[in-house]
N, C-alpha and C positions, 0 to 999 in steps of 0.2 A: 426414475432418474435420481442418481446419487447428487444430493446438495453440495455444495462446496463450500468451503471458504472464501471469499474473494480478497484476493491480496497485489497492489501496481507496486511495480518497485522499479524503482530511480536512482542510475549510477550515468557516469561516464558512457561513452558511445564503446571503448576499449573495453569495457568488463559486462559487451551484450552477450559473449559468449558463455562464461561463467552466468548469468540471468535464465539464458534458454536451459541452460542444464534443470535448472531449479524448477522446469515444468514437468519433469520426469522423477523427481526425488523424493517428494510430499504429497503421499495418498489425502487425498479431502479437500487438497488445497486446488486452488482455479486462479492462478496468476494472470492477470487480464493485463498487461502491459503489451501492446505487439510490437511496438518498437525493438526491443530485441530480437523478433523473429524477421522484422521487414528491413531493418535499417541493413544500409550497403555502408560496411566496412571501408571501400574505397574513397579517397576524397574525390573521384572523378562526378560522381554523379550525384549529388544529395537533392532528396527534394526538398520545397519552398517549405520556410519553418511553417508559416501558417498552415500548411497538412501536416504537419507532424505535431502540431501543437492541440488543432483539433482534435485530432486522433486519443493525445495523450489524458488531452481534459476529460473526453468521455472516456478514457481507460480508469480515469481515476474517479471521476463522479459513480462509476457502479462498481465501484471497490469498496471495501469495508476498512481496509488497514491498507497503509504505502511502510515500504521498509525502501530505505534509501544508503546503502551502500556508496565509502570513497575510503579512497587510501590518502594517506600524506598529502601527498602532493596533486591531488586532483584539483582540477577550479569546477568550481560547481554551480557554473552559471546556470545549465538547464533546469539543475534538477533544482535549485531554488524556485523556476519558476514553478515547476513541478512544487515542490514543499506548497507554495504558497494555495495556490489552488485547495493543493489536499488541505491545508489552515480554514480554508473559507469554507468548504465542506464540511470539516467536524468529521476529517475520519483522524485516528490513531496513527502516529507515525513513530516506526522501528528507525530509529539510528545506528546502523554498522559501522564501524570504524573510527580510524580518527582523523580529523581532520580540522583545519584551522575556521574554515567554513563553516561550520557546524554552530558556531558559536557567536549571537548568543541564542538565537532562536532553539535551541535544541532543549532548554529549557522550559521551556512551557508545556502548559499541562498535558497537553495530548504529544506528548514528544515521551519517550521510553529510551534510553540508551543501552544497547545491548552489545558484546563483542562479537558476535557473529551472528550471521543468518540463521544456521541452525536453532540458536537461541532466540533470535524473534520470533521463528516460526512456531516455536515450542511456547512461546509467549502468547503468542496471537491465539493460539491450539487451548490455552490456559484460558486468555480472557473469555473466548467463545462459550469454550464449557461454565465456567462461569455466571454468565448469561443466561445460558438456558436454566443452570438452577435456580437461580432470581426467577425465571418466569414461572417453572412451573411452582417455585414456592408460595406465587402470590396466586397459585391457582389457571394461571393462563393458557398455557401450554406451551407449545413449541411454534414457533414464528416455520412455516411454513413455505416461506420463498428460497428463492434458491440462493441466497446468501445472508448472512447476520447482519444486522444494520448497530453501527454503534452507538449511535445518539436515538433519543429516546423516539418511541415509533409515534406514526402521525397521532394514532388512539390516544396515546398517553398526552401527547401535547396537546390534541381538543380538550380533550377530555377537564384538563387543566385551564385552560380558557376559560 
């Protein structure tokens, strides 16, 4: 089995179909969001937030990076709640676009401002490699699960206890 990157990404309910593209454009990558694959476009039938909110929190707790895509004039109620979760995790969040929302949280440490998707994911592609050099510099090796964890692994943090 080819490891992935694991990457959720958070836009508007209108820009799920640009989202689903991005499962087909990025060898390595594992975008674990399904709200873009499951979510009904129509406002006839939406289901109860709380399934979709579930869904997203465990999309986003076995991610490693969230990239959060908005235009102008998007409101960004969900996907803040989204931000917020990925904040309490300690994963890396990619900033796409601009927007009035964004601000001021987008500043903080694990927040990355980039102009495009292609550019976070070549970011995200950057940090990864990155990382593995760090490990096998200190002699480690290569983390072996099926995705890169950003914050430092459970080893290192006993270890330090």
């Amino acid at each position: 089995m080819k490891h992935q990157i694991r990457v959720y990404t958070t836009a508007k309910r209108r820009h799920a179909e640009l989202l689903r593209g991005l499962r087909h454009k990025y060898d390595g990558i594992y975008f674990t969001a399904r709200w873009p694959v499951t979510v009904n476009l129509s406002t006839e039938s939406v289901r109860p937030v709380t399934h979709w909110l579930n869904d997203n929190c465990d999309d986003i707790i076995r991610s490693s990076f969230v990239v959060i895509y908005a235009e102008p004039d998007d409101d960004l109620k969900t996907s803040l709640v989204e931000i917020g979760i990925a904040m309490a995790h300690d994963k890396r969040i990619y900033v796409v676009g601009v927007n009035p929302g964004f601000d001021p949280w987008d500043k903080m440490e694990n927040c990355v401002r980039v102009p495009t998707i292609d550019k976070a994911i070549e970011c995200i592609r950057a940090e990864v490699s990155r990382q593995a050099k760090e490990t096998i510099g200190r002699g480690q090796g290569i983390d072996t699960t099926p995705h890169i964890q950003v914050g430092p692994s459970e080893d290192k943090v006993a270890a330090q206890s």
